[in-house]
C-alpha positions as CSV (number, residue, x, y, z in Angstrom):
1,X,45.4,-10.3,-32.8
2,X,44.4,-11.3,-28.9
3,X,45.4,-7.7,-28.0
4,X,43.1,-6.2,-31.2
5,X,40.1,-7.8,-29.9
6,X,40.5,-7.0,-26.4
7,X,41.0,-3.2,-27.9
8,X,38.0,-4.1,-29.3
9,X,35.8,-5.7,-26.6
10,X,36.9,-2.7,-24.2
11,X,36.0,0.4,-26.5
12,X,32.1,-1.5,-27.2
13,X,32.1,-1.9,-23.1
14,X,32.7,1.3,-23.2
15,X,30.4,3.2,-25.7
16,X,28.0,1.1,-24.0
17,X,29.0,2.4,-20.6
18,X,28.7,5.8,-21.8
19,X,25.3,5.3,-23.9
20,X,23.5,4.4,-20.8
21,X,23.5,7.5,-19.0
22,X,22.3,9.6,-21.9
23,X,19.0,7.1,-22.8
24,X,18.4,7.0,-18.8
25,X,18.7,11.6,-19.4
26,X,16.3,11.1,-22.5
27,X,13.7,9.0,-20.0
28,X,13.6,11.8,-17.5
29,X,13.1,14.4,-20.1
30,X,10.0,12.7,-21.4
31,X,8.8,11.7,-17.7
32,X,9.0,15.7,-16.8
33,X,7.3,16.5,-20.3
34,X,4.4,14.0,-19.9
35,X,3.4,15.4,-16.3
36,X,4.5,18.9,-17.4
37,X,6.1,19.6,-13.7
38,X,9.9,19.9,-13.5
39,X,10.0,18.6,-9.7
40,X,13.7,20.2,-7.9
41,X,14.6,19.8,-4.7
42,X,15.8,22.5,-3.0
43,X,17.7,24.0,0.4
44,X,17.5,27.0,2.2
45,X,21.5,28.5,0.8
46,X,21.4,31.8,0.9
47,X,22.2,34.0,-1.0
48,X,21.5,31.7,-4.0
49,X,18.7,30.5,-3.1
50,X,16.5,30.8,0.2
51,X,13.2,30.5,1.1
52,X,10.8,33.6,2.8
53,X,9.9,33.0,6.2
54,X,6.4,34.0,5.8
55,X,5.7,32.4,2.8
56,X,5.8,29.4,0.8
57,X,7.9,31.4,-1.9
58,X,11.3,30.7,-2.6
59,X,14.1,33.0,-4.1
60,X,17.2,33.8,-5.6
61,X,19.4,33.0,-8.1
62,X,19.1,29.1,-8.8
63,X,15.4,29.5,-8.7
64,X,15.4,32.0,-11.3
65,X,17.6,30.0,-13.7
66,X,14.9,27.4,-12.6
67,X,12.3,29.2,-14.0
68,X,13.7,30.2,-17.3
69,X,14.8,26.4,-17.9
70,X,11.0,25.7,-17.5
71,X,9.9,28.6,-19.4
72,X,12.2,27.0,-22.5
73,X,10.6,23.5,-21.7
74,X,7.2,24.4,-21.3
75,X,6.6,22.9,-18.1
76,X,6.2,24.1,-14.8
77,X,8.5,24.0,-11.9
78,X,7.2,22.4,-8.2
79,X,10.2,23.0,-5.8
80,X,10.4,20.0,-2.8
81,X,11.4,21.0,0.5
């Protein structure tokens, strides 16, 4: 019986564990959604992504997976630097 409800306590510890991270994933989605600005951070790593020395632009392959996940969303992107 002792060894049932430790069973017990230790799977609700950790559904509870596990819960967290998704409602802390469903907070961010709504924060990004409410000021309709995905912000990323971002390096210069080329070639997946790199940044052109003349301009404020940046490139490659990360940024354009970027901006089809914020095409889907509805949002826009502001890369940090």
């Amino acid at each position: 019986m002792i060894r049932l409800l430790g069973a017990v306590a230790a799977l609700s510890m950790l559904t509870g564990a596990l819960s967290a991270p998704v409602l802390a994933a469903d907070d961010l989605l709504q924060k990004v959604k409410s000021r309709s600005v995905l912000r990323a951070c971002v390096v210069d790593y080329p070639p997946v992504l790199q940044k052109d020395p003349k301009s404020p632009v940046w490139d490659g392959m990360y940024v354009k997976l970027a901006e089809l996940l914020v095409k889907g969303m509805g949002v826009k992107i502001e890369y940090v630097d």
